[in-house]
DSSP file (Angstrom, degrees, kcal/mol; ACC not computed):
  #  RESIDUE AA STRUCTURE BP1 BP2  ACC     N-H-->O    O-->H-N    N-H-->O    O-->H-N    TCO  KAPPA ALPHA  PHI   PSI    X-CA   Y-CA   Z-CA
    1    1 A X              0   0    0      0, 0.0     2,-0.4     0, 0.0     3,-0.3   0.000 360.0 360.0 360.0 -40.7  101.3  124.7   67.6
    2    2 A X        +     0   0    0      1,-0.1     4,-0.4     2,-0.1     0, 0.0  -0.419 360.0 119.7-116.9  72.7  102.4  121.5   66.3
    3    3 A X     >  +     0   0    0     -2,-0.4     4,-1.6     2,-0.2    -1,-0.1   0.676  60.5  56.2 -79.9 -71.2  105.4  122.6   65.7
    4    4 A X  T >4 S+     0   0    0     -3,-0.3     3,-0.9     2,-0.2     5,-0.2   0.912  94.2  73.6 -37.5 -56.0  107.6  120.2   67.9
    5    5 A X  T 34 S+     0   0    0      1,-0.3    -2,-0.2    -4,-0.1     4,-0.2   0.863  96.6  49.8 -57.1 -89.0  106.1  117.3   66.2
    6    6 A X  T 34 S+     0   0    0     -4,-0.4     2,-0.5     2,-0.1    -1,-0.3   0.440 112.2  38.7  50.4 -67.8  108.1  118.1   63.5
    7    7 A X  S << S-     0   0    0     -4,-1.6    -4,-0.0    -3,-0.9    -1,-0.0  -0.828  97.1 -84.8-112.8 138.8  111.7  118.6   65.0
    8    8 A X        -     0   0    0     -2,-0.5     2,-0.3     1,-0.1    -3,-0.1  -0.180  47.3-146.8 -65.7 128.5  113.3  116.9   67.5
    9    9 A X        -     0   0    0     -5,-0.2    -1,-0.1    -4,-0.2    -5,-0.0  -0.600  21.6-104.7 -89.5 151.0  112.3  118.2   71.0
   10   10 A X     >  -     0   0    0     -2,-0.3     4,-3.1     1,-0.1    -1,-0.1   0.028  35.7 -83.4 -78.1-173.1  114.4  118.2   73.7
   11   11 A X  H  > S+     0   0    0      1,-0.3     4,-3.1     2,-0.2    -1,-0.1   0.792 125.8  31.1 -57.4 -23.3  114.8  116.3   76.7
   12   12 A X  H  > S+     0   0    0      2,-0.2     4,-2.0     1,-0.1    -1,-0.3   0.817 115.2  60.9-114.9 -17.0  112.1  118.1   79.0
   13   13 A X  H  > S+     0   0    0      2,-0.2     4,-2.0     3,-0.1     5,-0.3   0.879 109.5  47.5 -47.2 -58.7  109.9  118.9   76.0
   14   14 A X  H >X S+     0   0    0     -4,-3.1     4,-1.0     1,-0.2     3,-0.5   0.909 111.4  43.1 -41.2 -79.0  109.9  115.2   75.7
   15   15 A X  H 3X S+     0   0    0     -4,-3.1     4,-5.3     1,-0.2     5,-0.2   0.764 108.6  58.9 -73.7 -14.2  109.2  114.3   78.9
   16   16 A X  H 3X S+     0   0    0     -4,-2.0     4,-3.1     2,-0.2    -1,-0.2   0.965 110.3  48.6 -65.8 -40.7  106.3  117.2   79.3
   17   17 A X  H <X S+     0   0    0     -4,-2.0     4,-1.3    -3,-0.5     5,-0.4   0.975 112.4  45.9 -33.6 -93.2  104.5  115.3   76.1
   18   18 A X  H  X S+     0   0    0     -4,-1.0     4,-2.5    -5,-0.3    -2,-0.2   0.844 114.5  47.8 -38.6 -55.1  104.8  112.0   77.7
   19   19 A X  H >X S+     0   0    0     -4,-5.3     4,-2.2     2,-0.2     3,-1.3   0.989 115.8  44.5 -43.8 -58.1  103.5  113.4   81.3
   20   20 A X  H >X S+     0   0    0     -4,-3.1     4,-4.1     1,-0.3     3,-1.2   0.871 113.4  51.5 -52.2 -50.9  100.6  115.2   79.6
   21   21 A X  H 3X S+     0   0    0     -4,-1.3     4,-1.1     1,-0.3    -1,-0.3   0.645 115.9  40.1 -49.2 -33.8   99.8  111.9   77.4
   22   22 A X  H << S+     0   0    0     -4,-2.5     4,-0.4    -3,-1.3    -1,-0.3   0.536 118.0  53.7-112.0  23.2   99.8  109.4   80.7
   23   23 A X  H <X S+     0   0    0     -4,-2.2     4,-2.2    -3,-1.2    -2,-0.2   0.701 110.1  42.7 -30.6 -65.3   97.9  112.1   82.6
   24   24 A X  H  X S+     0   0    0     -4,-4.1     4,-2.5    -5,-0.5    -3,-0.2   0.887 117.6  43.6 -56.7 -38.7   95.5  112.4   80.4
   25   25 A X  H  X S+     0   0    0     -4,-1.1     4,-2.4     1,-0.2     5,-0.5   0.947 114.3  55.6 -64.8 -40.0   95.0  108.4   79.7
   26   26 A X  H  > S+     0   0    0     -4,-0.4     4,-2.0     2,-0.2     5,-0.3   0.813 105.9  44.1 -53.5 -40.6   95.2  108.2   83.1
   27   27 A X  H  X>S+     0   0    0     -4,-2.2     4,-4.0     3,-0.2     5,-2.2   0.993 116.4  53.7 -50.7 -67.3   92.1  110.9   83.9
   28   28 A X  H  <5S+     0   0    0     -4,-2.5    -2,-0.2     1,-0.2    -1,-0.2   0.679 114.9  37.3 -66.0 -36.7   90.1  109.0   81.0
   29   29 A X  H  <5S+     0   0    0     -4,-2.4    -1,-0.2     1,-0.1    -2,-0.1   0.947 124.8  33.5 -49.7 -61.4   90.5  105.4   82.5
   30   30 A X  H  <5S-     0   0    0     -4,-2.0    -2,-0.2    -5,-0.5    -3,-0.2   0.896 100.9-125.9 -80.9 -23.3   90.2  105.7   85.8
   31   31 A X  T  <5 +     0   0    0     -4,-4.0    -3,-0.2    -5,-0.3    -4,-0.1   0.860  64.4 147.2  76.7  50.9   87.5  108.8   85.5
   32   32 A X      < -     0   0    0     -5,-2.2    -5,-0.1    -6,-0.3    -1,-0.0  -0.232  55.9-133.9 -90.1-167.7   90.2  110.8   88.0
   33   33 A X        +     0   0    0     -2,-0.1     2,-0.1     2,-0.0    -6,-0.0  -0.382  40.9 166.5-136.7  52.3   91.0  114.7   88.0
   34   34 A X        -     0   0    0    -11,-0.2     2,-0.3   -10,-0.1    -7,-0.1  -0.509  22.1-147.9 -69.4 122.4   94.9  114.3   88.1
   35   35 A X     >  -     0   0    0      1,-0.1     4,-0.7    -2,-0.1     3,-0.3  -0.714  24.2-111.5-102.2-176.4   96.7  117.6   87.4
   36   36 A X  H >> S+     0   0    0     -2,-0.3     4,-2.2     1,-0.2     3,-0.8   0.882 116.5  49.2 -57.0 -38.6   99.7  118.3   85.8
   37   37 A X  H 3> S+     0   0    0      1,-0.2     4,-1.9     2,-0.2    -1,-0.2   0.898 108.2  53.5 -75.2 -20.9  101.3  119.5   89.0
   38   38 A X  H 3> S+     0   0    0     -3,-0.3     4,-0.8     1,-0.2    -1,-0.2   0.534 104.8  54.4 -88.5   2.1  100.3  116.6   91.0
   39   39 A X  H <X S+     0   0    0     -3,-0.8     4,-2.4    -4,-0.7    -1,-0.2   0.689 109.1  47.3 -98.1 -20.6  101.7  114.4   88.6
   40   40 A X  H  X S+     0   0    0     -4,-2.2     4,-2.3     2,-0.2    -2,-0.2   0.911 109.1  56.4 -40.6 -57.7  105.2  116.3   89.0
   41   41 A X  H  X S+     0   0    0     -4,-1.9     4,-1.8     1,-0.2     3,-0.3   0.862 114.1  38.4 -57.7 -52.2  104.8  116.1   92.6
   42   42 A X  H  X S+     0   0    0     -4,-0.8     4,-0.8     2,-0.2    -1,-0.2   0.907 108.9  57.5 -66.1 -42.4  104.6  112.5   92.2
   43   43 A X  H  X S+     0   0    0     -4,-2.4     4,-2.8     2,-0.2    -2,-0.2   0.761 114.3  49.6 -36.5 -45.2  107.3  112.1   89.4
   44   44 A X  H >X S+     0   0    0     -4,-2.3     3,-2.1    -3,-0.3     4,-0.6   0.990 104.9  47.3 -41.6 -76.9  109.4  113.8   92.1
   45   45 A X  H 3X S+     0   0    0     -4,-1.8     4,-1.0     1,-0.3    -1,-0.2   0.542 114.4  52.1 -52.1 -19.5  108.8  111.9   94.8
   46   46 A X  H 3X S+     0   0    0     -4,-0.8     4,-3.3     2,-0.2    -1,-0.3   0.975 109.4  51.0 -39.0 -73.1  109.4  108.8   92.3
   47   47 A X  H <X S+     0   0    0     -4,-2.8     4,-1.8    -3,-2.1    -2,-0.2   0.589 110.1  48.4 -52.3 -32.4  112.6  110.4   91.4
   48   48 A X  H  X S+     0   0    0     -4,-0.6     4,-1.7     2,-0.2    -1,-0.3   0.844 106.0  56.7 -97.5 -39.3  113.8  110.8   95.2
   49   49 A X  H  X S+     0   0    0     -4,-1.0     4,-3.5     2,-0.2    -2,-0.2   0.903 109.8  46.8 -36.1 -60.2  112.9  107.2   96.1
   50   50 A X  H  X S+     0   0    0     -4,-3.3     4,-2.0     1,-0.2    -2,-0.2   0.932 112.4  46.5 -47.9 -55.7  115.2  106.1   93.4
   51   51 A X  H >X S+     0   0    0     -4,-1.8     4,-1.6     1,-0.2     3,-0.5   0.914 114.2  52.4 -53.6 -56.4  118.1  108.5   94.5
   52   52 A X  H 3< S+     0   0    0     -4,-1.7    -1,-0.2     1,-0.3    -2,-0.2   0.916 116.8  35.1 -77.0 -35.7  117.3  107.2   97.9
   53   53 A X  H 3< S+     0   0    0     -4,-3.5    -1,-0.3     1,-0.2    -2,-0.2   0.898 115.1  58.7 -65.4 -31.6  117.6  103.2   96.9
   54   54 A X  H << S+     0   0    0     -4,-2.0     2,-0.2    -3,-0.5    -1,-0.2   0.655  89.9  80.2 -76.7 -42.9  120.3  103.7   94.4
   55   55 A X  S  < S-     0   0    0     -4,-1.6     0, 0.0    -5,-0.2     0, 0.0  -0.603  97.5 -75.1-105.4 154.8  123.0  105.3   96.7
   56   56 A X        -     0   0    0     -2,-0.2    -1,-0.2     1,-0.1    -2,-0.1  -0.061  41.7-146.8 -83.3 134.1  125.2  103.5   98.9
   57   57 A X        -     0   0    0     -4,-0.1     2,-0.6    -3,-0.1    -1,-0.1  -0.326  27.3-114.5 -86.7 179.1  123.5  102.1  102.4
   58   58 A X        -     0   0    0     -2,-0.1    -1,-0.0     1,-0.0    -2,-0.0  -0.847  39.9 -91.1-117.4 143.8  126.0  102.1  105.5
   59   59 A X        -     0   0    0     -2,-0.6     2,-0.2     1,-0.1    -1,-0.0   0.082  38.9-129.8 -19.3 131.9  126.9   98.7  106.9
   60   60 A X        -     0   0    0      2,-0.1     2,-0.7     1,-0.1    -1,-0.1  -0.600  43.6 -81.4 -84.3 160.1  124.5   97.3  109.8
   61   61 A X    >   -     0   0    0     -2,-0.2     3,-2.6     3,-0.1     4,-0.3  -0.575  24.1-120.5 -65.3 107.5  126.3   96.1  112.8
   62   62 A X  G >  S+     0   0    0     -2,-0.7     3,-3.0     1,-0.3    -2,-0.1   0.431 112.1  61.6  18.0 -89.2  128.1   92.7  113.7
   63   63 A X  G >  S+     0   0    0      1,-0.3     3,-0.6     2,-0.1    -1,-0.3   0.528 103.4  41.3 -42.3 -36.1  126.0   92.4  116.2
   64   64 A X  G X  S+     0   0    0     -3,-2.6     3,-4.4     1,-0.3    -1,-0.3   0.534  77.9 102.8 -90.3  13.5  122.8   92.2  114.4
   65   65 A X  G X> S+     0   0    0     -3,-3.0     4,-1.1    -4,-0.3     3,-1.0   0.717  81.3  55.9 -51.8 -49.8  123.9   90.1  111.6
   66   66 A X  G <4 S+     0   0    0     -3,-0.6    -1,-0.3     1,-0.2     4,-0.2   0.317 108.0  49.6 -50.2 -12.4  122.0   87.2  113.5
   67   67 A X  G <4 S+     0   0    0     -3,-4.4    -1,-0.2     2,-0.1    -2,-0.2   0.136 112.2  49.9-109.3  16.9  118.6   89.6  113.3
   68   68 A X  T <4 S+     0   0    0     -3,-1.0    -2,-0.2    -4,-0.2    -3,-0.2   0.613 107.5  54.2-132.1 -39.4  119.2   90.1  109.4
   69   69 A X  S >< S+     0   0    0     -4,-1.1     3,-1.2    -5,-0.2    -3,-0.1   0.842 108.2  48.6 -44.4 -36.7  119.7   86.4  108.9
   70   70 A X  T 3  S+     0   0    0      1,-0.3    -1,-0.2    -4,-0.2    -2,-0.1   0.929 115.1  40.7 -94.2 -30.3  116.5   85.7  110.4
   71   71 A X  T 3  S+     0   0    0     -4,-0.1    -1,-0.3    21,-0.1     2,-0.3   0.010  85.1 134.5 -78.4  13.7  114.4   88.2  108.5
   72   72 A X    <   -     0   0    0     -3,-1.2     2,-0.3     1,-0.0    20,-0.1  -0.602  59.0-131.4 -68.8 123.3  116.1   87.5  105.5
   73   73 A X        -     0   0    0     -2,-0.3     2,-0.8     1,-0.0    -2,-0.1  -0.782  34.3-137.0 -74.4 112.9  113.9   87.1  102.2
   74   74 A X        -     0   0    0     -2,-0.3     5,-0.5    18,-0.1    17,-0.0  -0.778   4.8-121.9-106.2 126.4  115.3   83.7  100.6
   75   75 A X     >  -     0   0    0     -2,-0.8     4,-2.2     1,-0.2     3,-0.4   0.148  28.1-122.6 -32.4 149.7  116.1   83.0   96.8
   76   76 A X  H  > S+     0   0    0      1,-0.2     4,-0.7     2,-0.2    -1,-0.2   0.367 118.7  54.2 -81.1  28.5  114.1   80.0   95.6
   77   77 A X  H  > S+     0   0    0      3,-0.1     4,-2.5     2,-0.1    -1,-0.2   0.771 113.4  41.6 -84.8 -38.0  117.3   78.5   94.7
   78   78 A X  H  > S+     0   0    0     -3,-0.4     4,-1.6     1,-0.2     5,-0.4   0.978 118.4  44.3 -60.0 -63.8  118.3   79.2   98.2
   79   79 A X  H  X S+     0   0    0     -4,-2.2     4,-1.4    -5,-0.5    -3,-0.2   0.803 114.6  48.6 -67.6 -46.7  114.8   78.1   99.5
   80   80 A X  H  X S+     0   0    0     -4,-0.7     4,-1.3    -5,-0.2     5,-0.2   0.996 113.4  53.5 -75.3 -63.0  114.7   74.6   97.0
   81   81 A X  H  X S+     0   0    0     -4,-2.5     4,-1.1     1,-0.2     5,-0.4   0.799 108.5  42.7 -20.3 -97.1  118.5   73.9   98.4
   82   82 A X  H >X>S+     0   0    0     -4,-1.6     3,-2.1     1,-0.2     4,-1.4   0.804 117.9  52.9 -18.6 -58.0  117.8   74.0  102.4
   83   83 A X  H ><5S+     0   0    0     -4,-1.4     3,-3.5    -5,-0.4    -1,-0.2   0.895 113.7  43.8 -60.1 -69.2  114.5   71.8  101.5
   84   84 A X  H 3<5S+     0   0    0     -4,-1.3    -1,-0.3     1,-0.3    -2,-0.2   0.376 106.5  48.5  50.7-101.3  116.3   69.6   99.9
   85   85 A X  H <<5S-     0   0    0     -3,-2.1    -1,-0.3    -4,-1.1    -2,-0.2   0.025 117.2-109.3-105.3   7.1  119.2   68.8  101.6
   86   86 A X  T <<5S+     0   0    0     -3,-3.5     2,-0.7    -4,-1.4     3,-0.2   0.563  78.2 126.9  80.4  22.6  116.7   68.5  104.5
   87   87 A X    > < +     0   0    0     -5,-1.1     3,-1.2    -6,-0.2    -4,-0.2  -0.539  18.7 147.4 -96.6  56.9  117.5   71.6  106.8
   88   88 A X  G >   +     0   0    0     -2,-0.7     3,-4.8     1,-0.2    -1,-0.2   0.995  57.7  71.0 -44.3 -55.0  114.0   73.0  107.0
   89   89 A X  G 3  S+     0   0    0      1,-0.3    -1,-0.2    -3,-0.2     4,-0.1   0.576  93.6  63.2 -57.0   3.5  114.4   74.4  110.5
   90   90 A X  G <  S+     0   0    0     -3,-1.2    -1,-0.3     2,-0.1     2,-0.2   0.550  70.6 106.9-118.9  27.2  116.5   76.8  108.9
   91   91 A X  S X  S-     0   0    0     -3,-4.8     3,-1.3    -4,-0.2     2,-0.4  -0.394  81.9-115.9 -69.5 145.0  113.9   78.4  106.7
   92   92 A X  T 3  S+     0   0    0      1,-0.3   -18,-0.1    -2,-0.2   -21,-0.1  -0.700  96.9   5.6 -95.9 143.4  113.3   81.9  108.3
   93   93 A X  T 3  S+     0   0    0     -2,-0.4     2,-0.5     1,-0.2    -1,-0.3   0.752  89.1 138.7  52.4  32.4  109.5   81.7  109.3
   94   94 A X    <   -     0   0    0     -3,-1.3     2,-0.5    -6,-0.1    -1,-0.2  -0.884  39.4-152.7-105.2 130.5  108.6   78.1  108.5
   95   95 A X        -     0   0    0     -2,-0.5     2,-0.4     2,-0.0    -6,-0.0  -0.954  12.6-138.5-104.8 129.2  106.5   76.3  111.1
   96   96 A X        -     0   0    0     -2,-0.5     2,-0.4    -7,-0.0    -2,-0.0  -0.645  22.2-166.4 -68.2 118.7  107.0   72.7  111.1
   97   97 A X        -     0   0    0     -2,-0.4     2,-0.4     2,-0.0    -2,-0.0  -0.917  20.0-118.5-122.9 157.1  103.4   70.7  111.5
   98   98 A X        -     0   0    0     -2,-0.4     2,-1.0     2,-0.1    -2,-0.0  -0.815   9.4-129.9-115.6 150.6  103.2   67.1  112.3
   99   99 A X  S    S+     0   0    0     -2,-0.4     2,-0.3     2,-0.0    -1,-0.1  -0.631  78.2  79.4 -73.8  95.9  101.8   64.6  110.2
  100  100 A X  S    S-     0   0    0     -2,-1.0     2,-0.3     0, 0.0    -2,-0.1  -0.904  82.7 -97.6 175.1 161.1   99.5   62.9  112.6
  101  101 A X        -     0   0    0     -2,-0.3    -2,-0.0     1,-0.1     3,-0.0  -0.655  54.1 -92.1 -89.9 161.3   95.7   63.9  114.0
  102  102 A X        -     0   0    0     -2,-0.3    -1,-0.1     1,-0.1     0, 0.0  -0.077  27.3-127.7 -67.6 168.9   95.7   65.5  117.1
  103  103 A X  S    S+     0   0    0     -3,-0.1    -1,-0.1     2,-0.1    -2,-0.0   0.889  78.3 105.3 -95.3 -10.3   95.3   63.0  120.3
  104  104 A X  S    S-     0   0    0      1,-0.1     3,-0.1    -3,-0.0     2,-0.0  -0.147  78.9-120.7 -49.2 148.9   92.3   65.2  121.7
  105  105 A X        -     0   0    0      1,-0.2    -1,-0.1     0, 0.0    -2,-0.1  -0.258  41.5 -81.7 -91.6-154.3   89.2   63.7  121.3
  106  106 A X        -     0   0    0      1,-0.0     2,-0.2    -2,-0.0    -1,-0.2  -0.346  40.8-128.1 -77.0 152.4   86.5   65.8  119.0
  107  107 A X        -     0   0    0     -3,-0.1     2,-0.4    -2,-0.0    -1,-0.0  -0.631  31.0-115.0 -93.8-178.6   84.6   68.4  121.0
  108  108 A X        -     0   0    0     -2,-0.2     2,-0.5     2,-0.0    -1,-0.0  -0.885  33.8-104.2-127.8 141.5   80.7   68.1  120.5
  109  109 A X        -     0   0    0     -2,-0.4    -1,-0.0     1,-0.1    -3,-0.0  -0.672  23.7-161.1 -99.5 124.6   79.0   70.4  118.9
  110  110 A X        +     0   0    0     -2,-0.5     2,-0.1     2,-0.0    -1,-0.1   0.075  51.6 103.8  -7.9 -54.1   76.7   73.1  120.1
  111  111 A X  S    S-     0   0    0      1,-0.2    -2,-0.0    -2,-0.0     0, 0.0  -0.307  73.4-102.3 -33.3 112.3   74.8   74.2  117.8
  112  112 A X        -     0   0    0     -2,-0.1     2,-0.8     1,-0.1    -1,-0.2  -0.047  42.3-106.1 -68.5 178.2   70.9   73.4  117.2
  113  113 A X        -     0   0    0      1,-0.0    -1,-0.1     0, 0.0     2,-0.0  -0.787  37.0-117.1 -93.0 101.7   70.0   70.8  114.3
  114  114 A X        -     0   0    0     -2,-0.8     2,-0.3     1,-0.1     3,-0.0  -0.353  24.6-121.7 -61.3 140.3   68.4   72.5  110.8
  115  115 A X        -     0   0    0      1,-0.1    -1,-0.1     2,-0.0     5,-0.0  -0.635  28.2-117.6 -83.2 139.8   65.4   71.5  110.3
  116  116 A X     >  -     0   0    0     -2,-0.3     4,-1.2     1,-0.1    -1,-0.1  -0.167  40.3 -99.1 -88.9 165.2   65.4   69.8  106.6
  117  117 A X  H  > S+     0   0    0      1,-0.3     4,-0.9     2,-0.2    -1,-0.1   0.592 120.0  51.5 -85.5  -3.5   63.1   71.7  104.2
  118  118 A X  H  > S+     0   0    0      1,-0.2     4,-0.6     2,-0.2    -1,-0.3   0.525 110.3  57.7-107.6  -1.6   59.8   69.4  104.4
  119  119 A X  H  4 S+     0   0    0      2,-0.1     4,-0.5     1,-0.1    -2,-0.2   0.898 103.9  42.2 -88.6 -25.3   60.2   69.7  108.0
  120  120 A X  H  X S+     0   0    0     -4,-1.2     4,-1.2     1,-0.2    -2,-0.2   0.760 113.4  56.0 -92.4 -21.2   60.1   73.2  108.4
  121  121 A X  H  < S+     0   0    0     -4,-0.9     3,-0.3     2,-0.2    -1,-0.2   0.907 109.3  49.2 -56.5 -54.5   56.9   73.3  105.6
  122  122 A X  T  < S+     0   0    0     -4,-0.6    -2,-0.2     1,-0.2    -1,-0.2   0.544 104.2  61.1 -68.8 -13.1   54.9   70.7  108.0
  123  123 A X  T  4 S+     0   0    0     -4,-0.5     2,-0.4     1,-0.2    -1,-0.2   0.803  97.7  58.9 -99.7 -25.3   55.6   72.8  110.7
  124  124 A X  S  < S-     0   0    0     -4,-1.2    -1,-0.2    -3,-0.3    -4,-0.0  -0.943  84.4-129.3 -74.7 114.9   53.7   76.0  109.3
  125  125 A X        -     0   0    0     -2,-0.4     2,-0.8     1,-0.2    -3,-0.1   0.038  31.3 -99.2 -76.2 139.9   50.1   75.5  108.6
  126  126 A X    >>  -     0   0    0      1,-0.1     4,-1.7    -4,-0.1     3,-1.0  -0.357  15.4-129.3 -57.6 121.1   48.9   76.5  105.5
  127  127 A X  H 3> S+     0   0    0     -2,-0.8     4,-1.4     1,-0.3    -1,-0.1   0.832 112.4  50.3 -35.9 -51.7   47.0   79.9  104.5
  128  128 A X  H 34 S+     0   0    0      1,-0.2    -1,-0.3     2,-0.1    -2,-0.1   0.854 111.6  47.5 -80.0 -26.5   44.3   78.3  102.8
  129  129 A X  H <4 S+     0   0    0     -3,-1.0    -2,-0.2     1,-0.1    -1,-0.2   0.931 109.8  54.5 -28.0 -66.6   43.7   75.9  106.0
  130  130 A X  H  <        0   0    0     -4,-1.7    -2,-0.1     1,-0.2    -1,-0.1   0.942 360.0 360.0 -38.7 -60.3   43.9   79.1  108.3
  131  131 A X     <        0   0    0     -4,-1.4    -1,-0.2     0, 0.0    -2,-0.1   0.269 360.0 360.0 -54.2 360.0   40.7   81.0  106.0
């Protein structure tokens, strides 16, 4: 039975050891029921992701190169530059707020007034009073 351990096992003996070994830790942490097959099924679907990221995407169009800028994720090297050199407004999704209070005045508020805790005590008679 422990045979394998012993000799070198091949590639997909290998990796069936290593599934069964993070299945199993995995069951025993999380206190799941993972099987073997659903961890294949996932392994795939891993596997297919990769394939899908890996392999070559096809050019977007001229035209939306201005909608690819603007949704653009920027390096902080990029991101410290712009700031910087004092071109905020062309940070993709930065709202500029101004340093100042607003000119409105305050609105007034609504809301009743809590009563402080020795008020709300003086306002309910005592038990032994009542008896």
């Amino acid at each position: 039975m422990l045979g394998w351990v012993f000799e070198d096992p091949s590639s997909e003996t290998r990796e069936e050891m290593l599934r069964r070994t993070r299945v199993f830790y995995f069951n025993k942490v999380t206190g799941n029921n993972l099987s073997m097959d659903e961890a294949r099924q996932y392994e795939r679907g891993l596997r297919a992701k990769d394939s899908d990221l890996t392999s070559p995407s096809p050019e977007p169009p001229a035209s939306s190169s201005a909608a690819v800028d603007e949704t653009r994720v920027l390096s902080f090297a990029e991101l410290k530059e712009l700031i910087e050199s004092g071109r905020v407004d062309q940070i993709p999704n930065n709202k500029i707020i101004p340093e100042k209070f607003t000119e409105e005045p305050p609105s007034q508020s609504t809301a009743t007034v809590r009563k402080k805790p020795w008020e709300t005590a003086a306002a309910q008679p005592l038990e032994s009073e009542s008896s």
